[in-house]
Structures are given as C-alpha cells and as structure tokens.
Backbone atoms as SQL, in Angstrom:
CREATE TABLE atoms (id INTEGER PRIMARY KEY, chain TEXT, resi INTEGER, resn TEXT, atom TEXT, x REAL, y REAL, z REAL);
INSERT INTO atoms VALUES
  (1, 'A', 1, 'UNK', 'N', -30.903, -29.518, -174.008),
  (2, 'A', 1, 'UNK', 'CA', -29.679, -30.103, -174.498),
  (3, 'A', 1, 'UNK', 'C', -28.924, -30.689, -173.307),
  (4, 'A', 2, 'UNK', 'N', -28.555, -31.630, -173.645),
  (5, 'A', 2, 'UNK', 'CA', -27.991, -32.430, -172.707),
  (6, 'A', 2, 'UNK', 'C', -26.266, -32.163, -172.401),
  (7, 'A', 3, 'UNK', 'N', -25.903, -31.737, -171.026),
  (8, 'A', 3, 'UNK', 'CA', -24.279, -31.420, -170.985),
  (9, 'A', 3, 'UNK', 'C', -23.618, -32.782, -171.346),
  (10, 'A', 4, 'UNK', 'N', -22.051, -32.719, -171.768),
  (11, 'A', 4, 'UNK', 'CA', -21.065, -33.857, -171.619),
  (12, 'A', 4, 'UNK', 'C', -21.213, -33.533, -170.042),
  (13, 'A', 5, 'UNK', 'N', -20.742, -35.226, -169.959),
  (14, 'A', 5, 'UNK', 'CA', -20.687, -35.542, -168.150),
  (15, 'A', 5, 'UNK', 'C', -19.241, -36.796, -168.098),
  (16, 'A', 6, 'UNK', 'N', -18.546, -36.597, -167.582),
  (17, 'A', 6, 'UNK', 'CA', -17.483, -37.265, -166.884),
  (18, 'A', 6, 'UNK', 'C', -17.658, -38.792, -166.570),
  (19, 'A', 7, 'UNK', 'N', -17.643, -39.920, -167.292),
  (20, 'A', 7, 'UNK', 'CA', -18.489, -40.934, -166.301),
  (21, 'A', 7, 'UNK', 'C', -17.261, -41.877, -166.088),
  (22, 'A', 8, 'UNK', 'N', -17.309, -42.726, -165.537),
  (23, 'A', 8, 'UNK', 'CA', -15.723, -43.847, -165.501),
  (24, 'A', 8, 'UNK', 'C', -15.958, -45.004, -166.123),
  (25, 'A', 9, 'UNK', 'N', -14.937, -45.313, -166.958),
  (26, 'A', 9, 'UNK', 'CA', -14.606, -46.393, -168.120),
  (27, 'A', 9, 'UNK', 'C', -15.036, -47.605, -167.495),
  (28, 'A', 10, 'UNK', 'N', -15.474, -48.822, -167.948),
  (29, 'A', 10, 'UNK', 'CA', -14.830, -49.887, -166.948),
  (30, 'A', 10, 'UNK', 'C', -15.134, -50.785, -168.646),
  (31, 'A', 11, 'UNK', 'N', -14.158, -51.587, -168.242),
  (32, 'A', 11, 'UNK', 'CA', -13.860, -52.134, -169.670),
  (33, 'A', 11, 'UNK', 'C', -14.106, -53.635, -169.602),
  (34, 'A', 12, 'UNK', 'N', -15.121, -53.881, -170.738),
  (35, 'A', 12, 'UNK', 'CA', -15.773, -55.519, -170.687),
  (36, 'A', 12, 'UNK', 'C', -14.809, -56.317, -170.202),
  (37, 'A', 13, 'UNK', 'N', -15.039, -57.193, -169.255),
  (38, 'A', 13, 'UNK', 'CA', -14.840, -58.650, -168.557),
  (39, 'A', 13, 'UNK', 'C', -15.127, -60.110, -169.914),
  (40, 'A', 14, 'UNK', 'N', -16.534, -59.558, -170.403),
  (41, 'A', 14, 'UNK', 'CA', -16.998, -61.139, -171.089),
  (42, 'A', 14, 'UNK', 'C', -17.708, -60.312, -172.228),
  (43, 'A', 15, 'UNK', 'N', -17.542, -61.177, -173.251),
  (44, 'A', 15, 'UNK', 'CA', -18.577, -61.547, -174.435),
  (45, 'A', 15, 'UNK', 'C', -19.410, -60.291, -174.105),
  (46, 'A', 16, 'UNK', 'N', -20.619, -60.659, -172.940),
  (47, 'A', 16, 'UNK', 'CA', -22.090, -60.369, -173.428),
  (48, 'A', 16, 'UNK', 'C', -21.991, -59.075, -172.823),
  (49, 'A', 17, 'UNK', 'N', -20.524, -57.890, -171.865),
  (50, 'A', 17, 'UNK', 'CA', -20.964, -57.448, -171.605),
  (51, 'A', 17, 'UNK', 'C', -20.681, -55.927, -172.830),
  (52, 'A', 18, 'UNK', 'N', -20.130, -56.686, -173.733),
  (53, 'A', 18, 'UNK', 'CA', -20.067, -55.482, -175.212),
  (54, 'A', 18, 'UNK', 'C', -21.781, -55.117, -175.978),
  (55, 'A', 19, 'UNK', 'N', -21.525, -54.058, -175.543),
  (56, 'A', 19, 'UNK', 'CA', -22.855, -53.300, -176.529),
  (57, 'A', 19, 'UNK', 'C', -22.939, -53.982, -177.910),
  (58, 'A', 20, 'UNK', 'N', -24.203, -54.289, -178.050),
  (59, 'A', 20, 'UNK', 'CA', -25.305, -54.607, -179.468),
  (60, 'A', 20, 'UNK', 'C', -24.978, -53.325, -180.315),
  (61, 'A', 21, 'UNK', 'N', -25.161, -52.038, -179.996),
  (62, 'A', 21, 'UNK', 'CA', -25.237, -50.898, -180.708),
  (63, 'A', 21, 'UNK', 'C', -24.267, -50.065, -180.654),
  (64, 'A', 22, 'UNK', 'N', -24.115, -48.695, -180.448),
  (65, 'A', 22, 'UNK', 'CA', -23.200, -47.902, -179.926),
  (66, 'A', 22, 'UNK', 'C', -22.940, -47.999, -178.882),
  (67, 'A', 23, 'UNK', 'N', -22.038, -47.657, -178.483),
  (68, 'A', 23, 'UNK', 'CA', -21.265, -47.792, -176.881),
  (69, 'A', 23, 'UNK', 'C', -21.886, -47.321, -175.703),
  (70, 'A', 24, 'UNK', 'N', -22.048, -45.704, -176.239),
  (71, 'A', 24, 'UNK', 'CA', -22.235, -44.878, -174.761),
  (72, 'A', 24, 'UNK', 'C', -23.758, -44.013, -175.459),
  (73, 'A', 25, 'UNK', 'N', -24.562, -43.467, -174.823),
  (74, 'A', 25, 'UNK', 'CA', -24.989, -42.516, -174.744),
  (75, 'A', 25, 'UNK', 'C', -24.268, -41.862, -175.300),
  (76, 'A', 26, 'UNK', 'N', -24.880, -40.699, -176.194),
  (77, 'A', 26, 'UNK', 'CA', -24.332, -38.929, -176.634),
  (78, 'A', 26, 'UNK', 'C', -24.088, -38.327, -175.396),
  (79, 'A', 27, 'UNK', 'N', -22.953, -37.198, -175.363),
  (80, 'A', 27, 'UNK', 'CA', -22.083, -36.871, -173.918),
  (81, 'A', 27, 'UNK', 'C', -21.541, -38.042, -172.905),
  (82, 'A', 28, 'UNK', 'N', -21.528, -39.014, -173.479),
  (83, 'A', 28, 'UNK', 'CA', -20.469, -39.486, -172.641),
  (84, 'A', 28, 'UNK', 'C', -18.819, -39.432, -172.854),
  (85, 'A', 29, 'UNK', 'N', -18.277, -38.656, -171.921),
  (86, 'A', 29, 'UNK', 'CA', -16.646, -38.895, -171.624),
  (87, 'A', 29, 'UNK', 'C', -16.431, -39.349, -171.107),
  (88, 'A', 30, 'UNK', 'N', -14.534, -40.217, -171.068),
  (89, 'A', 30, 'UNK', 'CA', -13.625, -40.612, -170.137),
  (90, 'A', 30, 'UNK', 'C', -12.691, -39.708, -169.630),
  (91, 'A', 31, 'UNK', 'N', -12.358, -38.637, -170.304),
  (92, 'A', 31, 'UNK', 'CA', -11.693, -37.846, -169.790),
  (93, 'A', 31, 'UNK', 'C', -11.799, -36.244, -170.375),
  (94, 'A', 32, 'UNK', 'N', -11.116, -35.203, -169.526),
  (95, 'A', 32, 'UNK', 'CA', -11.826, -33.942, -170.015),
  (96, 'A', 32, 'UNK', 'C', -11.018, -33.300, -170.514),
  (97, 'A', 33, 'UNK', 'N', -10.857, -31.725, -171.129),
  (98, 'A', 33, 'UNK', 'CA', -10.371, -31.484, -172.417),
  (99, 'A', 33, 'UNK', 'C', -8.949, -32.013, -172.121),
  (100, 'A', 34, 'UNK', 'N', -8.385, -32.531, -173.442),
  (101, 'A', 34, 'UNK', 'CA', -6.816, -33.424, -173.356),
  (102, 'A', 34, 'UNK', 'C', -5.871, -32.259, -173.545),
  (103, 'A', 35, 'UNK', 'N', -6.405, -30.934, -173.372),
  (104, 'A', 35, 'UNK', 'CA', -5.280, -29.563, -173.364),
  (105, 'A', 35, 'UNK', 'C', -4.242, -29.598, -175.078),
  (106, 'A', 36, 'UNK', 'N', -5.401, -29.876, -176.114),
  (107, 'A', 36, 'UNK', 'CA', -4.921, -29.624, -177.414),
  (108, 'A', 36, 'UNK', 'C', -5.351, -28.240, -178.202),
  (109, 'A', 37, 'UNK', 'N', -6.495, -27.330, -177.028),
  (110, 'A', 37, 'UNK', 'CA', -7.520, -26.348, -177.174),
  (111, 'A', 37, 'UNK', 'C', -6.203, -25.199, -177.221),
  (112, 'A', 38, 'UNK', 'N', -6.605, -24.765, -178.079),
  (113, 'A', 38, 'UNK', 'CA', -5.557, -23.280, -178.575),
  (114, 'A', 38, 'UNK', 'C', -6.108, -22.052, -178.047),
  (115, 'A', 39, 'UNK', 'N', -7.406, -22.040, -177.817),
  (116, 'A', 39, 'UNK', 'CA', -8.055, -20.941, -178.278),
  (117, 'A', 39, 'UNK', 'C', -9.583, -21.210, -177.352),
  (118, 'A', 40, 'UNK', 'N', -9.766, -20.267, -176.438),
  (119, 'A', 40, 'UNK', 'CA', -10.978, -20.492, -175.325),
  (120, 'A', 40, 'UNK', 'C', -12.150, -19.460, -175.447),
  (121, 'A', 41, 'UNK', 'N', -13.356, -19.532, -175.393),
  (122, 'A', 41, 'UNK', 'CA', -14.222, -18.457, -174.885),
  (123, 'A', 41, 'UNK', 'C', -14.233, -17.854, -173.972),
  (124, 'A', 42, 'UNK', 'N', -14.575, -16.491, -173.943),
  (125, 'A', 42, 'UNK', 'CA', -14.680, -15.483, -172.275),
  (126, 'A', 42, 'UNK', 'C', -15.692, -14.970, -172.803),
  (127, 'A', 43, 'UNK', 'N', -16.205, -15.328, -171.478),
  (128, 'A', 43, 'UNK', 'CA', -18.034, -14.777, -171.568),
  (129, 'A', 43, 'UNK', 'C', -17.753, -12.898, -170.868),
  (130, 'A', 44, 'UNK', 'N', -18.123, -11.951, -171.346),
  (131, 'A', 44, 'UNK', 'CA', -18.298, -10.789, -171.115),
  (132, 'A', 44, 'UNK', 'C', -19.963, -10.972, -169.924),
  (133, 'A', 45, 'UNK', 'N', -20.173, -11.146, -168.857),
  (134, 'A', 45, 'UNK', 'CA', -21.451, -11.132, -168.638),
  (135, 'A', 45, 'UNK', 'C', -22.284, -10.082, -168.364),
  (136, 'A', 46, 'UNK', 'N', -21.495, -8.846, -167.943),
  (137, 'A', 46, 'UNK', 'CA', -22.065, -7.416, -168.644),
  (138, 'A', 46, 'UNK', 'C', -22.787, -7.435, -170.034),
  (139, 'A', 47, 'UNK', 'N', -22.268, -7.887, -170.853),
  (140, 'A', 47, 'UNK', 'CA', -22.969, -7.205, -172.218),
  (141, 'A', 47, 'UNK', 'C', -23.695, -8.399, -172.582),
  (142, 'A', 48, 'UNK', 'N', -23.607, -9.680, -171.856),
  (143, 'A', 48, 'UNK', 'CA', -24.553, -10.629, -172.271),
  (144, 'A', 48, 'UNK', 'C', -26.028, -10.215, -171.755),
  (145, 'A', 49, 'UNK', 'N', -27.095, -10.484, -172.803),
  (146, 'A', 49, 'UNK', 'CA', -28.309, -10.435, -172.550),
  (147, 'A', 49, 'UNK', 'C', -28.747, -11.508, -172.179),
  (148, 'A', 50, 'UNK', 'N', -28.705, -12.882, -172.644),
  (149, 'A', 50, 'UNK', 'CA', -29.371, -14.004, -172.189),
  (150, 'A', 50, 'UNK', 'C', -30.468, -13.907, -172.972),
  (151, 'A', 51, 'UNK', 'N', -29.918, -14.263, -174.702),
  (152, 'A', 51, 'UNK', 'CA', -30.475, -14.678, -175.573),
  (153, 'A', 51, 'UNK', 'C', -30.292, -15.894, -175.820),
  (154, 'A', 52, 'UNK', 'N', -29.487, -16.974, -175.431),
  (155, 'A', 52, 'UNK', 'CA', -29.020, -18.014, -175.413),
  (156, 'A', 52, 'UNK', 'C', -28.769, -18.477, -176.815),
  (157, 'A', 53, 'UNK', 'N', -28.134, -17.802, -177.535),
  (158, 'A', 53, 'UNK', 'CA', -27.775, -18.186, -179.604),
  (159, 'A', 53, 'UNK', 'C', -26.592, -19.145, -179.192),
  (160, 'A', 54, 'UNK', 'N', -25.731, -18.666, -178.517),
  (161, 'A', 54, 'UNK', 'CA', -24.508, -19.389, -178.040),
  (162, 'A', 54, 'UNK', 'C', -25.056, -20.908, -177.368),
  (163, 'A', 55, 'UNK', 'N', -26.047, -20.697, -176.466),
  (164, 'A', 55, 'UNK', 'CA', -26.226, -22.049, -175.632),
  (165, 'A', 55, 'UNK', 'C', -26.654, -23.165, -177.236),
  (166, 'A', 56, 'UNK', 'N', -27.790, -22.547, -177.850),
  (167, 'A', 56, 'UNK', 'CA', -28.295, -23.291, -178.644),
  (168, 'A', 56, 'UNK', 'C', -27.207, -23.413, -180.060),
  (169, 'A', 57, 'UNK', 'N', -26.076, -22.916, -180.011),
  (170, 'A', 57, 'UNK', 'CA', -25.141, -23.377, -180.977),
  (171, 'A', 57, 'UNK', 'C', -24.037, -23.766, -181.273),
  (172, 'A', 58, 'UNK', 'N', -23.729, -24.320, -179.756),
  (173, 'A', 58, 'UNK', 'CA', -22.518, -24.905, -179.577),
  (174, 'A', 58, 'UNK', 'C', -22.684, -26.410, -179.469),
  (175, 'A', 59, 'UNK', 'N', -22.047, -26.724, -180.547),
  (176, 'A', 59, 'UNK', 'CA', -21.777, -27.905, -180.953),
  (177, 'A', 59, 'UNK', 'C', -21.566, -29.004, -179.978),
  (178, 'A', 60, 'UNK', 'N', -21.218, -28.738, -178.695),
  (179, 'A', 60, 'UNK', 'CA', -20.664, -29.616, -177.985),
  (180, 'A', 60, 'UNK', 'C', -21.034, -29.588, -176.390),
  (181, 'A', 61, 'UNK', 'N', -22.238, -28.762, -176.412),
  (182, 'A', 61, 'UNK', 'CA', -23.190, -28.791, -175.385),
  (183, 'A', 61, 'UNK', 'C', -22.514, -28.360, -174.094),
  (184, 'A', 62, 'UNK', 'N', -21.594, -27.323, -174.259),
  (185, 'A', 62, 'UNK', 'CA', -20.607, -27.138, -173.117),
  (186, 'A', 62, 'UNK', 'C', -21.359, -25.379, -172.140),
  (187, 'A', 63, 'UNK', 'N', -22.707, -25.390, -172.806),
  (188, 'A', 63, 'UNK', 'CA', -22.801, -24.104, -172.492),
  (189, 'A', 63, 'UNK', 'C', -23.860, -23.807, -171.730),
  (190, 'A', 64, 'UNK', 'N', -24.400, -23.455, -170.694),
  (191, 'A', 64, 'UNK', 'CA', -25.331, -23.932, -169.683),
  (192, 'A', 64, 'UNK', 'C', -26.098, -22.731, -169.612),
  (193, 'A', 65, 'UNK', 'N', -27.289, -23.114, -168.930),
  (194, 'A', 65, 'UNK', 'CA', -27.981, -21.741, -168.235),
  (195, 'A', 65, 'UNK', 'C', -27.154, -22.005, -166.333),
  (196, 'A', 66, 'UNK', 'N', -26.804, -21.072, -165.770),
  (197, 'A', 66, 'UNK', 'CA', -26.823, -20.625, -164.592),
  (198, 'A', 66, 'UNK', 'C', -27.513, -19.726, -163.901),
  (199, 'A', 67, 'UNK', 'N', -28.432, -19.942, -163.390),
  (200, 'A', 67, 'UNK', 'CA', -29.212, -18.308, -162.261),
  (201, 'A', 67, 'UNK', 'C', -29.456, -17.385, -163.405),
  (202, 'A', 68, 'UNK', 'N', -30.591, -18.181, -164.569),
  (203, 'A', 68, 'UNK', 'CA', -30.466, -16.437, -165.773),
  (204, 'A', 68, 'UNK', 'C', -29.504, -16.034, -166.377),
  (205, 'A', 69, 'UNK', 'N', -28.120, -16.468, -165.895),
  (206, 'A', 69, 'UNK', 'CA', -26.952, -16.431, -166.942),
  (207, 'A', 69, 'UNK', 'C', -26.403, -17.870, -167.899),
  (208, 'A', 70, 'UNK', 'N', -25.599, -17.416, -168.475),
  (209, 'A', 70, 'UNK', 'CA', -24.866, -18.199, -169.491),
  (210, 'A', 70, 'UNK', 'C', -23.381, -18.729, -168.994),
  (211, 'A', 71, 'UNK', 'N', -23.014, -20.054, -168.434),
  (212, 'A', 71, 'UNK', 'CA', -21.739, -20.381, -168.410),
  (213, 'A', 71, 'UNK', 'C', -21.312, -20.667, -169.134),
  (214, 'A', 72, 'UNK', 'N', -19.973, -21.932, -169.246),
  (215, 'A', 72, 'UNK', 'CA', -19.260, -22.053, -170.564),
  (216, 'A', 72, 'UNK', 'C', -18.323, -23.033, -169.161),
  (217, 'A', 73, 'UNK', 'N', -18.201, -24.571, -169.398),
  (218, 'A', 73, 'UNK', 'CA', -17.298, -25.803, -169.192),
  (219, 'A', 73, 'UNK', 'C', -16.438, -26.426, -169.589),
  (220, 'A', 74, 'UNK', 'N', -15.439, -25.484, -169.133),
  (221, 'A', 74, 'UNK', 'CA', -14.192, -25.759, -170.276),
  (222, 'A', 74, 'UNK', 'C', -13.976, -26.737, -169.663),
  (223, 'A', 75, 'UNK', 'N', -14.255, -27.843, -168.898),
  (224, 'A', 75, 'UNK', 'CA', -13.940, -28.675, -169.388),
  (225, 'A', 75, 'UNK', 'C', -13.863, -29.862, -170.585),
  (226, 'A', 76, 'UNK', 'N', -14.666, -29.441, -171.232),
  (227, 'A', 76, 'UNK', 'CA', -15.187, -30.201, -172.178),
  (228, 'A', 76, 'UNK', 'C', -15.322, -29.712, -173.602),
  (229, 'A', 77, 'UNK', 'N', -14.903, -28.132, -173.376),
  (230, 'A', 77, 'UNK', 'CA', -15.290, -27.294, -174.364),
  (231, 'A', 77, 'UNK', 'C', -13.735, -27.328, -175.612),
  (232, 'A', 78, 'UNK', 'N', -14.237, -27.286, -176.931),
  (233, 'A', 78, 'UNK', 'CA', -13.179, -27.787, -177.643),
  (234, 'A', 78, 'UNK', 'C', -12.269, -26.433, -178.098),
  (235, 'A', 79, 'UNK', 'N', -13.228, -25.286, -178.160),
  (236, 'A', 79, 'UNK', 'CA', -12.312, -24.063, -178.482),
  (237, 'A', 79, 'UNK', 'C', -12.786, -23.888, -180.119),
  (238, 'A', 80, 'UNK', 'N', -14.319, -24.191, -180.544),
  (239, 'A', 80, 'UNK', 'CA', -14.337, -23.687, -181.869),
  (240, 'A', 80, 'UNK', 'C', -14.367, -22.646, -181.727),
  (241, 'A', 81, 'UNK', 'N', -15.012, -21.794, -181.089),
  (242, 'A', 81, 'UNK', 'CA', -15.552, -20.354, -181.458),
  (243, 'A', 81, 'UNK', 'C', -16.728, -20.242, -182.159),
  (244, 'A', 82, 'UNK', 'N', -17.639, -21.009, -182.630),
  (245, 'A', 82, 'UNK', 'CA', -18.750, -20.769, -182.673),
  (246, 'A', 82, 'UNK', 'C', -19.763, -20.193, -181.906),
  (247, 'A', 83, 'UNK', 'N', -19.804, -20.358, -180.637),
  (248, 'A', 83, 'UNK', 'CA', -20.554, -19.833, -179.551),
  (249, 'A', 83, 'UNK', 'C', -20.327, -18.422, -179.725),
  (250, 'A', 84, 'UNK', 'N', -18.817, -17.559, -179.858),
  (251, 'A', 84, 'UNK', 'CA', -18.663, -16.542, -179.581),
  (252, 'A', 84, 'UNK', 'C', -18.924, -15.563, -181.684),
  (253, 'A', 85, 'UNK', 'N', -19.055, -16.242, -182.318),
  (254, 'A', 85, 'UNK', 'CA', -19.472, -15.936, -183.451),
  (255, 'A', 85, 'UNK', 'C', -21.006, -15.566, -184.024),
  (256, 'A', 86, 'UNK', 'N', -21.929, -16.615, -183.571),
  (257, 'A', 86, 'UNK', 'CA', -22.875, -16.297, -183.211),
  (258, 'A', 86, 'UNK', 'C', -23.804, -15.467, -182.393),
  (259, 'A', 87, 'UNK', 'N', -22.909, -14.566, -181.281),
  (260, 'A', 87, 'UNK', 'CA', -22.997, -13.567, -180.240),
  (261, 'A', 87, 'UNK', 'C', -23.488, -12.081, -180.767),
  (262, 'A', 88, 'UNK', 'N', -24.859, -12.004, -181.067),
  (263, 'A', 88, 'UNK', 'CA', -25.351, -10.713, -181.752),
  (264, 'A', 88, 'UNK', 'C', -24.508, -9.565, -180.448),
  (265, 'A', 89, 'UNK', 'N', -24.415, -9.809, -179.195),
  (266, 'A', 89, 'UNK', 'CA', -23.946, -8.639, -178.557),
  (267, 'A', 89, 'UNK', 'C', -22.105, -8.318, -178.450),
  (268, 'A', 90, 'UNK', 'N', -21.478, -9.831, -179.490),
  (269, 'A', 90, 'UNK', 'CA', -20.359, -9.518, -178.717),
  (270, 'A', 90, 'UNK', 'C', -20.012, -10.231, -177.287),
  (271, 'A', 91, 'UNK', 'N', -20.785, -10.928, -176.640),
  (272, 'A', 91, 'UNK', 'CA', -20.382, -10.782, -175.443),
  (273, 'A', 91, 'UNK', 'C', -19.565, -11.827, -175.411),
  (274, 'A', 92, 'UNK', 'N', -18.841, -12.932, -175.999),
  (275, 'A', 92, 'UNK', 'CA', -18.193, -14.135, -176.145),
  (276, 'A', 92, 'UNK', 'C', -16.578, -13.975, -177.279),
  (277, 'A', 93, 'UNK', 'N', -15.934, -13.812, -176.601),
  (278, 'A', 93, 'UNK', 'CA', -14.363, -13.355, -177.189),
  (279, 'A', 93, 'UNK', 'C', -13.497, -15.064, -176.847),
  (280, 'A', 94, 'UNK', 'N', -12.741, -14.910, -178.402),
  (281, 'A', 94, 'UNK', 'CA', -11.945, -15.984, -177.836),
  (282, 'A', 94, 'UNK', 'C', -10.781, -15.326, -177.892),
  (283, 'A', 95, 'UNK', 'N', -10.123, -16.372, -176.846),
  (284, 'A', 95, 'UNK', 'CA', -8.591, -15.880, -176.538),
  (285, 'A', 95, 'UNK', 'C', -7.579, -16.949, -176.674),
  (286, 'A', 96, 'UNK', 'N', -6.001, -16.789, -176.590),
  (287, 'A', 96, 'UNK', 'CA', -5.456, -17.934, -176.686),
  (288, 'A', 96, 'UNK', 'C', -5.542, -18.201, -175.212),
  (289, 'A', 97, 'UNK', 'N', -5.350, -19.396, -175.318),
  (290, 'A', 97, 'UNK', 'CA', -5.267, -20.733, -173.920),
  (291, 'A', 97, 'UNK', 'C', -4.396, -19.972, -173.381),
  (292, 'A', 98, 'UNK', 'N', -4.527, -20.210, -171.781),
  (293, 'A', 98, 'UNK', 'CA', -3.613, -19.089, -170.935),
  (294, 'A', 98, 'UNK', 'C', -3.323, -17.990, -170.711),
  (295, 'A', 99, 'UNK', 'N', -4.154, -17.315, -171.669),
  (296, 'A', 99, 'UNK', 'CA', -4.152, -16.237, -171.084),
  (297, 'A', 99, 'UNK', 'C', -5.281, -15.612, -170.389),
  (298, 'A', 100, 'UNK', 'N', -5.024, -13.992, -169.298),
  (299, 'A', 100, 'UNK', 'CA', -6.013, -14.347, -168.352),
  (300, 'A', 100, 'UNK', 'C', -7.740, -13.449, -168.804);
C-alpha cells in the first residue's frame, strides 16, 4: 500500500499542461492534516503484536511498517478510528486531539 506523500502544487501555465484524466496519482497531497481531526490514534506498542489488521485497514494509508513495528502519520491521518477498531489486541486507542 502506497503512503500519502506531500508533493508541491504548481498550477497549469497553458492549455496542454491540464491532465486528460485525473489529476494526481492516489496519495497525492498539497497539504497535511488541515487540524479539523477531533480524535487521534495511540499505538500501545507493548501490546501490539504486529498483525498488521490496522496497517491493512486504514483507509487512508497512514499506517506503516517500521523495524517490525507499526507507526501511524498523523500527518495525514484523518482520525476515523478504524485502525484502532479493528485491533484484536487493543493496542490502538483513540483520544481527543491534544491530549498527551
């Protein structure tokens, strides 16, 4: 699965240089979460096993392998809670935004 990636806008000059099809590639952003996210994941990495249900079910590809573990990129990450729903161990809690 492919992460969202950060890339920079640059906005047609002429005619030919507008896309035939869709715009961008899938994961492309201009900018990262716009701070409308209520509600965040915390990865427990104690009780995570590294079954990866979370990597493979988050909607929005924000969830990585690291070194055998499981991260989570908030930058990009929208705050469903799916990742942490799907968590046979528990190990994925959401919390409100800001807190620690």
């Amino acid at each position: 699965m492919n992460r969202p990636a950060l890339r920079k806008y640059v906005n047609p000059q002429y005619l030919s240089d507008l896309p035939e099809g869709p715009c961008y590639d899938a994961g492309h952003l201009v900018t990262v979460n716009a701070g409308w996210r209520t509600r965040k994941p915390v990865l427990d990495s104690e009780a995570c096993t590294g079954c990866y249900i979370c990597y493979m079910n988050c909607p929005e590809g924000v969830i990585f392998k690291s070194d055998g573990k499981v991260d989570i990129d908030y930058d990009f990450c929208k705050g469903c809670g799916i990742c942490g729903n799907g968590c046979p161990k528990d190990a994925i809690v959401m919390i409100r935004e800001g807190e620690a």
